[in-house]
C-alpha positions as CSV (number, residue, x, y, z in Angstrom):
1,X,-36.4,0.1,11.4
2,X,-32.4,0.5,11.8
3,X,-30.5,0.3,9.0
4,X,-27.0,-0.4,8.9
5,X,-24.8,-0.6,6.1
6,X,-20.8,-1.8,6.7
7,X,-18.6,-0.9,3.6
8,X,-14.3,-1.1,3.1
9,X,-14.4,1.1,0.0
10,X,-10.3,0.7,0.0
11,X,-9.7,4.4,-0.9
12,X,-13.2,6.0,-0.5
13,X,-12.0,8.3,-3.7
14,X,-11.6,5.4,-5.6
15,X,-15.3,4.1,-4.2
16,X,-16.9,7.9,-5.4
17,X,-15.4,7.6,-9.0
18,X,-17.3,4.3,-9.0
19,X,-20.7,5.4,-8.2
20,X,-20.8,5.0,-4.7
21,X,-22.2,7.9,-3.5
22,X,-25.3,7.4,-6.4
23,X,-25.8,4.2,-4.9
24,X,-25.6,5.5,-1.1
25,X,-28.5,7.8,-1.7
26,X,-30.6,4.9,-3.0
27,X,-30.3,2.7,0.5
28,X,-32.1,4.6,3.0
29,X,-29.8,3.4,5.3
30,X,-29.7,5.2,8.9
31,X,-25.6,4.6,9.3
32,X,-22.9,3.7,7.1
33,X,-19.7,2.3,8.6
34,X,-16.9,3.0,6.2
35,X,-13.3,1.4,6.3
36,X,-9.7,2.2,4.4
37,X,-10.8,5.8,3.5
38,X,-7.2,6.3,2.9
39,X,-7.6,9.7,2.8
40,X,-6.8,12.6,4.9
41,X,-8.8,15.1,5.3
42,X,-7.9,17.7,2.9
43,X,-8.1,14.8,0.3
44,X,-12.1,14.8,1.3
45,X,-14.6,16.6,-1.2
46,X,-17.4,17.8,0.2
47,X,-19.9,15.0,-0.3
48,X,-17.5,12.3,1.1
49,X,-17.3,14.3,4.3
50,X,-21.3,14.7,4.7
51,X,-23.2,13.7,1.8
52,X,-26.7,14.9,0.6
53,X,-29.1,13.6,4.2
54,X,-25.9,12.7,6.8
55,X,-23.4,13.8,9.0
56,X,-19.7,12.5,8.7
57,X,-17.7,11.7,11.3
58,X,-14.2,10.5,10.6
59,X,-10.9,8.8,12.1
60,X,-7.8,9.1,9.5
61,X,-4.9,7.7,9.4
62,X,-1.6,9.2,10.4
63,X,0.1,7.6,7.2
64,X,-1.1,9.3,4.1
65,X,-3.3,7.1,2.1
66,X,-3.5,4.6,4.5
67,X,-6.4,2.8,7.0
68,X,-8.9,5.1,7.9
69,X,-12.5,4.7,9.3
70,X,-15.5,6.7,9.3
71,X,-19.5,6.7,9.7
72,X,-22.7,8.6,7.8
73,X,-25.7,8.9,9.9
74,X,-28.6,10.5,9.0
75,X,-29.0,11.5,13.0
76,X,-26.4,14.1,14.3
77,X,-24.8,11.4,17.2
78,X,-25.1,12.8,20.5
79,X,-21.2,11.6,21.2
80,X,-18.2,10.5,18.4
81,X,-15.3,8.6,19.7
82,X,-12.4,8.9,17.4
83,X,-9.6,5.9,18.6
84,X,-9.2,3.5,21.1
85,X,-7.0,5.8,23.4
86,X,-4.2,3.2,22.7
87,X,-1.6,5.5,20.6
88,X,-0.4,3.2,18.1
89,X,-3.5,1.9,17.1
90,X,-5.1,5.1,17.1
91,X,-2.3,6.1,14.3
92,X,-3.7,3.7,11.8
93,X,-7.1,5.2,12.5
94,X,-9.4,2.2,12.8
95,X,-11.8,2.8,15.2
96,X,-14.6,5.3,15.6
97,X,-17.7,5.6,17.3
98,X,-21.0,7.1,17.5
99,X,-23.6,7.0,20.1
100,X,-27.2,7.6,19.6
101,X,-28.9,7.1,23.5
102,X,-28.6,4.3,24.4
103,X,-27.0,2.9,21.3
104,X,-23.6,2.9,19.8
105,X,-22.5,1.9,16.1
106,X,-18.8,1.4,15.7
107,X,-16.8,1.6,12.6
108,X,-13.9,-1.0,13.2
109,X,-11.2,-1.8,10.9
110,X,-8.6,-4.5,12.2
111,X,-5.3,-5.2,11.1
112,X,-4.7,-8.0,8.2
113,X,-1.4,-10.0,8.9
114,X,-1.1,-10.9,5.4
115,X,1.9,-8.6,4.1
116,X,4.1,-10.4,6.9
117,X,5.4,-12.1,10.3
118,X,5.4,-8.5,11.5
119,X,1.9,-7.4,10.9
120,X,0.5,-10.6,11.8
121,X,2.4,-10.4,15.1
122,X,0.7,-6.7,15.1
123,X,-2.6,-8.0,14.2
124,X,-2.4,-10.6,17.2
125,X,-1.1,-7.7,20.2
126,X,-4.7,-5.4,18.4
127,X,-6.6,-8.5,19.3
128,X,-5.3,-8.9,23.0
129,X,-5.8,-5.0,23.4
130,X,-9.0,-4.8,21.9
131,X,-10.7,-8.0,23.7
132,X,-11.4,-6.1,27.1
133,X,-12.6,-3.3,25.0
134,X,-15.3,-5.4,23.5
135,X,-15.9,-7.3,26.8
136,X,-16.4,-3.4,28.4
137,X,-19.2,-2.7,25.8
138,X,-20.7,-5.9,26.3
139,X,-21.3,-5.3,29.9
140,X,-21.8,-1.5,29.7
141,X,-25.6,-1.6,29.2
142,X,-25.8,0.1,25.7
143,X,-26.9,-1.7,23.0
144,X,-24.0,-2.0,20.7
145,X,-22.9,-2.7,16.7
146,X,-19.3,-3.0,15.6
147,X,-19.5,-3.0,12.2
148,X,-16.6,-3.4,9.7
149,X,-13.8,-5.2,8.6
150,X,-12.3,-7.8,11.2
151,X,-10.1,-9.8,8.7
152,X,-11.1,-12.8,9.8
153,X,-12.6,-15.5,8.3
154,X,-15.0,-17.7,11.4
155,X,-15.5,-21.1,10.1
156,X,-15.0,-23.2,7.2
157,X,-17.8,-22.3,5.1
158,X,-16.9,-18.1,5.6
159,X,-14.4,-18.7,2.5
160,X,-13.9,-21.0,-0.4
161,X,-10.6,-22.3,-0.1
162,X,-10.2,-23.5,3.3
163,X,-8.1,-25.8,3.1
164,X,-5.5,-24.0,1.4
165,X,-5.6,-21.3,3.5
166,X,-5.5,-22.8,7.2
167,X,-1.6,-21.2,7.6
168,X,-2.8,-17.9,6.2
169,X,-3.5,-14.9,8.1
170,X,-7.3,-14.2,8.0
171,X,-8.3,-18.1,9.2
172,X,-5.1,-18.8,11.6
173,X,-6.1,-20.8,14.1
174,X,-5.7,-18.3,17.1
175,X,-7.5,-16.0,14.2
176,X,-10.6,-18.0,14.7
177,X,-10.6,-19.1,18.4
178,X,-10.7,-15.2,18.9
179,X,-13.7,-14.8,17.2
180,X,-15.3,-18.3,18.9
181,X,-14.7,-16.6,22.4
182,X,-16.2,-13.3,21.6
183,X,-19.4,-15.1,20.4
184,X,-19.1,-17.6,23.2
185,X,-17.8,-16.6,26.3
186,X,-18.0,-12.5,25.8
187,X,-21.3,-13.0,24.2
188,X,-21.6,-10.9,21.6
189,X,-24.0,-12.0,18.1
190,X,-22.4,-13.0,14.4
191,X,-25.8,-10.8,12.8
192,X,-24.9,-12.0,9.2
193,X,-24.7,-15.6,10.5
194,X,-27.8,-15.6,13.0
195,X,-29.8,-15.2,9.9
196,X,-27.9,-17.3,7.5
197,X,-26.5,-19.8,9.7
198,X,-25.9,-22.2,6.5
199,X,-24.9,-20.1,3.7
200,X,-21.7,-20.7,1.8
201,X,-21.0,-18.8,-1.8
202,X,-23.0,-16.1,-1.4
203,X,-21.7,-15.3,1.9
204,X,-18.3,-13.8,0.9
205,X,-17.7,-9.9,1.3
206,X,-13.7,-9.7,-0.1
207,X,-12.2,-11.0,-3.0
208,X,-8.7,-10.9,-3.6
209,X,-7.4,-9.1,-7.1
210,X,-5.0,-11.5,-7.4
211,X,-6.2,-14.8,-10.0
212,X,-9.9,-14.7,-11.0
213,X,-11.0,-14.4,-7.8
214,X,-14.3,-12.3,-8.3
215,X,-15.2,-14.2,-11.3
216,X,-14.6,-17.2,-9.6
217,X,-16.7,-16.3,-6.5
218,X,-13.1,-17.4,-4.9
219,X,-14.8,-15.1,-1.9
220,X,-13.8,-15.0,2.4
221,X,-16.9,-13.4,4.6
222,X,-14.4,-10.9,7.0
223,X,-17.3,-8.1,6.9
224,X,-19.4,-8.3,10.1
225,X,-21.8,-6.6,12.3
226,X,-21.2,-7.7,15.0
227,X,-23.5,-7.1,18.4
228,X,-24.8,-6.8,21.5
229,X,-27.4,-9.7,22.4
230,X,-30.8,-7.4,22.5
231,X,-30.5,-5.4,19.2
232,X,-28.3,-8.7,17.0
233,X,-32.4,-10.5,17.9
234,X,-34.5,-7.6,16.7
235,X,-32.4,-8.0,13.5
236,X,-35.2,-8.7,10.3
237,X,-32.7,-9.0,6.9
238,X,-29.3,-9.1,5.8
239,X,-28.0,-8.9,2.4
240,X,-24.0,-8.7,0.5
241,X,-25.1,-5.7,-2.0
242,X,-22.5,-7.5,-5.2
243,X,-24.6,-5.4,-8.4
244,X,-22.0,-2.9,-8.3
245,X,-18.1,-3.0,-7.7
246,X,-17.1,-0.1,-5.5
247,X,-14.0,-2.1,-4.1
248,X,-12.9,-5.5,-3.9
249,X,-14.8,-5.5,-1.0
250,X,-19.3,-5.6,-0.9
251,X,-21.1,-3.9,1.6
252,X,-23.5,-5.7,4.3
253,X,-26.5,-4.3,4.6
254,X,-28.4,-5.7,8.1
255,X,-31.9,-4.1,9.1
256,X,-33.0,-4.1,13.0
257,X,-36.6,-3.3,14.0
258,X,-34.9,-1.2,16.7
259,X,-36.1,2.8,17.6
């Protein structure tokens, strides 16, 4: 059994003052993708960079206290690759992987467009530059797992007010065809949603701190893992862990019977 855990702590020393690392030790998990560490490393104690059981591997942003992406394994990976290759992506540090034979488990953190037209219009050139990326893994043999934040919302029933939010970056319309042709055409598996093809309220991963949002359950599902074809099928359970708050995001835990 694989397990895989994907978690945006949103400052991963916020996440260890709330009991996040107590929790980690509890999951057995195998990898832990990790999103907006922002953190640097000198910021890093010595747990957060390989606690009790796992090896760290890290991408940081270039701004302090900013983006930032990293992965826990309990194996030492037999490759990390730390960015794209594509400079100005690389700078917000959003990408890492780590390759374990034949498979690969990605941290991934993607732009949000919300704070304005000239993220979004970032947010939109990171999609075109990371499409042949993901069609490259696809068709490169390994069996693959991006796991992290995408900030997007798929459908109608990933967030609770969709109607409201159809003009909103996160469930744009070019937002959502994006995600529709990497599951279609480029052929990679929605894990969550293979599943729990139906599931509405209890899907949700992020709620914002704005309103009552939390206690509301006013949630959006932009946490995936998202994968390659032969491991997304051997994939047994999924679950939103929302017990604890470690960030105003949950962490999805998915379980492969894959060795």
């Amino acid at each position: 059994m694989l397990r895989i855990i994907s978690a945006n702590l949103n400052g991963i020393r916020s996440a260890a003052n709330k009991g996040f690392y107590p929790w980690l030790q509890k999951q057995n998990a195998d990898v832990i993708c990790m999103q907006e560490l922002k953190a640097q490393a000198a910021d890093m104690t010595a747990e957060m960079l390989a606690p009790e059981g796992y090896h760290g591997h890290f991408h940081y942003a270039d701004k302090k206290g900013y983006s930032g992406v990293g992965i826990y394994s309990k194996a030492k990976p037999d490759k990390v690759i730390v960015g794209l290759g594509l400079a100005d992506i690389d700078a917000e540090g959003r990408y890492i992987e780590a390759q374990f034979g034949n498979l690969s488990v990605i941290s991934l953190y993607l732009p949000s467009g919300s704070s304005g037209e000239e993220r979004q219009a970032f947010k939109f050139d990171v999609m075109a530059r990371f499409m042949p990326h993901l069609e490259a893994l696809k068709a490169s043999g390994r069996e693959v797992v991006v796991s992290g934040d995408w900030n997007i919302a798929h459908q109608e029933v990933d967030l609770k007010n969709w109607k409201g939010n159809k003009k909103n970056s996160g469930f744009l319309p070019e937002e959502r065809a994006w995600l529709t042709d990497l599951f279609g055409r480029v052929g990679w598996h929605d894990v969550y949603r293979k599943l729990h093809p139906d599931t509405t309220d209890e899907c949700y991963t992020w709620w914002s701190n704005r309103g009552q949002a939390w206690a509301k359950n006013v949630g959006w599902r932009i946490d995936y893992q998202i994968a390659t074809p032969l491991i997304a099928q051997t994939a047994k359970a999924a679950s939103i862990y929302k017990a604890e708050r470690f960030s105003d995001h949950a962490p999805l835990i998915i379980d492969y019977a894959y060795s």
